[in-house]
N, C-alpha and C positions, 0 to 999 in steps of 0.2 A: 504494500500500500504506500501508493506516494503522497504525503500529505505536506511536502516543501511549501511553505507559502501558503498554504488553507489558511482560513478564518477560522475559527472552531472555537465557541463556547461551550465550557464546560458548565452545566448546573449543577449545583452542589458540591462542599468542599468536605466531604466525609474521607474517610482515607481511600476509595476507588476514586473519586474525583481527583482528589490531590495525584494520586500517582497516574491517572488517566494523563493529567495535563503536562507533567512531566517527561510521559511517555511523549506526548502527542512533541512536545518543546525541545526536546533529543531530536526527535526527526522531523525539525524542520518548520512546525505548525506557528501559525501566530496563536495563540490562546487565551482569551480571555476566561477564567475562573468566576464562577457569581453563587452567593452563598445566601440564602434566605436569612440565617440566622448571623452569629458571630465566627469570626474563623480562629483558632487558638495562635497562641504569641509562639508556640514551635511552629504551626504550620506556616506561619506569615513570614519567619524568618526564611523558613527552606524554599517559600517560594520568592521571596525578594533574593535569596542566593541566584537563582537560578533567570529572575528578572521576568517572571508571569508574570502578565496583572490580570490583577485580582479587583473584585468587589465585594464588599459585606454588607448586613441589612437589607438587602432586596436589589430586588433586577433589575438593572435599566435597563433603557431604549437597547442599549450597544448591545447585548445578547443574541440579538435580533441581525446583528451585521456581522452574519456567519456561514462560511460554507457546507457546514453542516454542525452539529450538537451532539455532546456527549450528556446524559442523563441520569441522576441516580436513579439506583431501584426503590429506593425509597420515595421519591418524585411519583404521585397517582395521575395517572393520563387525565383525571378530570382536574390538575392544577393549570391555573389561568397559562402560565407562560409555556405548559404543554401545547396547550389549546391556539395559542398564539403561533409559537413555531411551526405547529401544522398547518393550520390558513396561508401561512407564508410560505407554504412546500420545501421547507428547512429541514433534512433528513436528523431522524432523531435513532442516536444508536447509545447500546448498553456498552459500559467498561468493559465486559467481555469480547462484546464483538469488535472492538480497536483493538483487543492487546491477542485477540485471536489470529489477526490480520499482519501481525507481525510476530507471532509465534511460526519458529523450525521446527522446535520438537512435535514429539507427537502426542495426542490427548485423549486423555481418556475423561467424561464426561461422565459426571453424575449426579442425577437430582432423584427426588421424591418427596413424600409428603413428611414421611420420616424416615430414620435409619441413615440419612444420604452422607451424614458426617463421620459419624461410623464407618459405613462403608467409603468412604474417601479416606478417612485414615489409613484404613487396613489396606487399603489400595494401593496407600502412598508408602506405607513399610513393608510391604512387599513388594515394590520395585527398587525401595536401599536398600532393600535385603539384596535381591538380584541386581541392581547399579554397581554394589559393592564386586562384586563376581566377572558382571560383565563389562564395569567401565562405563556407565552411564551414570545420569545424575536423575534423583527423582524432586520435583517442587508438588509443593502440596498449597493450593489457593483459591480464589474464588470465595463463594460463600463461606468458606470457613473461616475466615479473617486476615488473610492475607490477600491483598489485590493482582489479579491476573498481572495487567501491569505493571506492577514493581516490580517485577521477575522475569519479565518474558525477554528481556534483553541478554539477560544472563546464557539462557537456553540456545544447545544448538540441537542439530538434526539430530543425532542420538540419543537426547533425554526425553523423559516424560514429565509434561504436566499434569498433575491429576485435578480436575477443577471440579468442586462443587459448586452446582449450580441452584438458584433458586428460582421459581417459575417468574419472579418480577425481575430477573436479570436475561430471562429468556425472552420474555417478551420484544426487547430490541435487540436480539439476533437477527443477521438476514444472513449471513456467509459462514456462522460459524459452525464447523463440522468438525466433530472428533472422532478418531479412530476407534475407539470402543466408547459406545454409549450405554450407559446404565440407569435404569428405573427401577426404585425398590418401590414402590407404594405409591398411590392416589387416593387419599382420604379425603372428606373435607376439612379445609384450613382455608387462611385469608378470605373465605365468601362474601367480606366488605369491597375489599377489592374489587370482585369480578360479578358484583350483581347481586351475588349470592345461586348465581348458575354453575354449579359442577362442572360443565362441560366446557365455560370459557376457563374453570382454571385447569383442567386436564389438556386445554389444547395448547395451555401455556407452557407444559412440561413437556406434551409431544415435538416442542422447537428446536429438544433436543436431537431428533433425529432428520429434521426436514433436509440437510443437504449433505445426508451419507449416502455413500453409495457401495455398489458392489466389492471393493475393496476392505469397507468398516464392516462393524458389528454391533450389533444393537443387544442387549443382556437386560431381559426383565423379569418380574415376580409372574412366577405362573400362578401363586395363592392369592394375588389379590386381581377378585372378579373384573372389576371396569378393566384390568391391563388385561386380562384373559381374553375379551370378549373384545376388543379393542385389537389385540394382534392374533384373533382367530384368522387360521387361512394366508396367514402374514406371507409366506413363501411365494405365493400370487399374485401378492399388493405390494410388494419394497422390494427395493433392486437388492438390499445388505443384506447379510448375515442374520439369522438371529437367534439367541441363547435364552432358552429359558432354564431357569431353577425354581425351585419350591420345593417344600419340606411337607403340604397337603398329600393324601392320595390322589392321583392322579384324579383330573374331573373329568375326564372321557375314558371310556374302555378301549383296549386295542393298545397301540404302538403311542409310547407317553416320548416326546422329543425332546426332555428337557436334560442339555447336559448334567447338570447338577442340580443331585435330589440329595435326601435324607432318608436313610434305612433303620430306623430303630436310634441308636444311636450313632452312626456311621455316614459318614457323608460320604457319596458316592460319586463319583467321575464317568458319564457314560461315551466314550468312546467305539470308534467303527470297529474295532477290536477285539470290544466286549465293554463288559464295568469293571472301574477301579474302587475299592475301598480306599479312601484316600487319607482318611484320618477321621477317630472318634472324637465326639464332642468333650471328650472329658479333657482333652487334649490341650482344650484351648479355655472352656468356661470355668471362671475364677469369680470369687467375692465381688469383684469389681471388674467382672464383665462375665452376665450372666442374661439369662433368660431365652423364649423361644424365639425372640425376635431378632437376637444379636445371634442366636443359630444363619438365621435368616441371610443377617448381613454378610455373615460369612461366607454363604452360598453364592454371595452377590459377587463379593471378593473373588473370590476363589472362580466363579464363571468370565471374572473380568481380568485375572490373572492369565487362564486359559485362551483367552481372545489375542490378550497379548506378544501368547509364548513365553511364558516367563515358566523355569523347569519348578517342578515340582517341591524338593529341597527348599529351596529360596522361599516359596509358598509357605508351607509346614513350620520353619523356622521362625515369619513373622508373628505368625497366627501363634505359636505358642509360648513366644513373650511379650503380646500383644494381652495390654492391661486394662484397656478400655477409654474411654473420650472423656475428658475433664468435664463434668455438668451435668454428663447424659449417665445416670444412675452410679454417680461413681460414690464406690464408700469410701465414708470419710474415718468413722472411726468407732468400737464399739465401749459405751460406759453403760456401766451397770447394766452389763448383758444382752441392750439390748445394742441392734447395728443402728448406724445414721448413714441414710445416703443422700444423698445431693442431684436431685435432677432438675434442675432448674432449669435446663436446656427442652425440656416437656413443655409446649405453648401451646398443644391441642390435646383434645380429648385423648384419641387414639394414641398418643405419646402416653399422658398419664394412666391409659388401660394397661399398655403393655409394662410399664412400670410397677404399677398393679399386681399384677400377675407376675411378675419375674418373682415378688415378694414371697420370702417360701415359706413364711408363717401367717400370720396377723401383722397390721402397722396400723399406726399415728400416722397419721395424712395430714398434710400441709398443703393447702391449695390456695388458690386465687392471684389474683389480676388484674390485667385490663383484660377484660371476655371480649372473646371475638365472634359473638352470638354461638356460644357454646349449647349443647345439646344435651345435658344430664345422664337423660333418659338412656343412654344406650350403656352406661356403667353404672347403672342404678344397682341391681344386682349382685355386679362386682364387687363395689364398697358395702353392700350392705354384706355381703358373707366374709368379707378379707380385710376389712377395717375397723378397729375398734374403738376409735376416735377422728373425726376428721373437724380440723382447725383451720376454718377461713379465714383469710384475709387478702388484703386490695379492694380495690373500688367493686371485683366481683361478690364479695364477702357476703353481700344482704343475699345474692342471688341463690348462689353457692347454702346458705344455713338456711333458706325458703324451702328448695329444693329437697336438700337432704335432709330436715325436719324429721320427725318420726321413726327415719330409716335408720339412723344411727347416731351416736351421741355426735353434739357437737359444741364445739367452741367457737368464738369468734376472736379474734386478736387484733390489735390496735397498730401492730407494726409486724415485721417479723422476726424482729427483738421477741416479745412477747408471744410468740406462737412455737417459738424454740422452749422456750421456759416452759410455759404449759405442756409440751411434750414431753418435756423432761419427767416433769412429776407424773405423768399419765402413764408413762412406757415402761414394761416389765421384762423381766429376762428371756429373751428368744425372740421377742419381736423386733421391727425395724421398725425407727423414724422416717418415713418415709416425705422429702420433700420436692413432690411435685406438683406445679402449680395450675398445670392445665391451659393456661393463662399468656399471656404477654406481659412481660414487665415493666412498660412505660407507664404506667402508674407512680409506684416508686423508686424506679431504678434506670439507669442509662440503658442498660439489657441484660441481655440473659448472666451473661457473664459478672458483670457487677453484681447481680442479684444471688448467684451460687456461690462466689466470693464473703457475702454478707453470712451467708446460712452458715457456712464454713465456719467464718471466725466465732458467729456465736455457737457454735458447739462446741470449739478448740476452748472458749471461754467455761465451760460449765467443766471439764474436765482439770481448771486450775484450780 
């Protein structure tokens, strides 16, 4: 991509804008930076280093005098200066699709509704596990918090980026294609976003595969129905590759095509060959990464591994000193018998169900948020047989103890200072404090990360 001399405003200064503009300012771009809010006194230095201009507090006119727009994903198509740059047929693209446009290596691409960080981890340590062997380099970025951008200059044609994708970073792709793509899940999530239509946010994650072709490979959940019935027949309809895994029985009789299934305990590899037993789950599930969903991701891994060619060893190696994702159920520590985990990276239902469930006794539940027209009813059930106290709090808190009323005890807490404490004195030996909020955290926290961070210290604090 030659952008010498382009125009190109960048919206928003979050850390993909910043390194977007950066990128764009290396090779060549004029860039103007425009930032709704405040921009921090690190990032204003590194971009007066670097001689961007910048603006803060709102957008002027000059936004508008551009060859084309880079966008955050956090920017909603119905904000005015969206709306504006369209009318003016100002092409509007995502951080990803710039730093895709000047990526050599090769990518492997992963979203879903959940699980995708997970499985981008284990994707990204199993290719240093195999970089280390073969001489390549592996980046791990995108939605997971590192910007495609910052990195992509680094990479040459032998590495791999592994990028997690989120459906509002896909939305402004039009060129970007990776070599293996992956889908763990389609639940509903963000429905503010998209309507509250299902189908405009699955067709936002389908952007992952719009311009592979016969050379890629596409790797998805065969257990989750909408991707089932979505790549029925697939072999017909797309020129690529495609892998399916799942750990369900098979939903059709006959000839089941999914490379990688689950046998009992045994994940299996099926090959023209025959089947491999490739490794038992005991192998790899630990205190701090556990459950049938992180089976799952693994399947995901391990079928996104196989796309790659990356040898088996390398594979086995990561997975079993692979400890699990900082936020997404990790334990933190266990007092007075019982455990404490930390999911705070849980911002939908179906995250907090599989958290739920990974639970191998009874828990204290910690929930709430900012709701994002959450849906109760489909873990009703669940908390009422597998929780033995649950403790709301955030702005979801009145919705959340309305809800669960009746069903099982509850608490309400004033912070999440206070929803620790009370679990404290609630939790008996062999249970887990379980803190998952179901929720978004802008409520009270910068994000997820801040907010797991918080739960953290106040547990480390009951144990002084």
């Amino acid at each position: 991509m030659d952008v010498t001399g382009k125009r190109v405003s960048v919206i928003g200064a979050g850390k993909s804008g910043i390194a977007a503009a950066k990128l764009l300012t290396r090779e060549g771009a004029e860039v103007l930076l425009s930032e709704l809010g405040r921009i921090g006194e690190k990032e204003l230095l590194s971009l007066q280093d670097m001689q961007i201009r910048f603006e803060e507090e709102g957008h002027s006119g000059s936004v508008y005098d551009a060859d084309f727009c880079v966008i955050s994903p956090g920017i909603p198509p119905s904000a005015q200066v969206v709306k504006t740059m369209q009318a003016r047929g100002i092409p509007l693209y995502s951080e990803i699709e710039i730093a895709s446009r000047f990526c050599k290596a090769r990518i492997i691409g992963i979203t879903g509704t959940d699980g995708k960080t997970t499985t981008a981890t284990l994707v990204h340590r199993i290719c240093e596990e195999d970089g280390r062997q073969q001489g390549y380099r592996s980046y791990s970025v995108g939605n997971i918090g590192v910007p495609f951008s910052s990195m992509v200059s680094e990479m040459s044609a032998s590495d791999v980026a592994v990028v997690e994708l989120s459906s509002y970073q896909l939305e402004r792709c039009f060129t970007f294609r990776p070599d293996v793509a992956v889908i763990t899940n389609i639940t509903p999530d963000h429905l503010d976003r998209y309507e509250h239509d299902m189908q405009r946010y699955a067709d936002a994650k389908y952007r992952i595969y719009m311009n592979q072709s016969g050379s890629d490979t596409l790797v998805f959940n065969s257990d989750d129905p909408l991707l089932r019935a979505h790549f029925s027949g697939a072999a017909d309809r797309f020129p690529f590759r495609i892998l399916p895994f799942g750990m369900e029985p098979a939903p059709e009789r006959g000839v089941d095509s999914r490379l990688v299934l689950l046998d009992g305990e045994a994940i299996v590899v099926r090959q023209v060959s025959g089947e491999e037993r490739f490794m038992v789950t005991s192998d790899f599930l630990k205190n701090s990464f556990r459950g049938r969903h992180n089976i799952s991701n693994v399947l995901a891994a391990v079928a996104a591994a196989r796309a790659l060619g990356i040898g088996n060893e390398a594979v086995r190696s990561a997975l079993r000193e692979f400890k699990g994702v900082e936020h997404r159920q990790e334990y933190v520590m266990t007092l007075n018998g019982a455990d404490w985990v930390n999911d705070s990276k849980a911002t939908n239902i179906n995250a907090m169900r599989q958290a739920i469930e990974a639970v191998p006794s009874t828990a204290v539940l910690i929930a709430g948020g900012r709701d994002k027209g959450n849906d109760y009813a489909s873990i009703a059930e669940l908390v009422r047989s597998k929780v033995s106290l649950l403790i709301a709090i955030g702005e979801s808190k009145a919705k959340i103890a309305s809800f669960f009323d009746g069903l099982v005890a509850l608490k309400v807490a004033a912070s999440l200072d206070e929803a620790v404490s009370f679990a404290s004195e609630a939790a008996l030996p062999g249970q887990t404090v379980l803190f998952s909020p179901g929720c978004a955290s802008f409520d009270m926290f910068k994000n997820f990360e801040e907010r797991g961070q918080r739960f953290k210290q106040c547990v480390h604090r009951l144990s002084l």
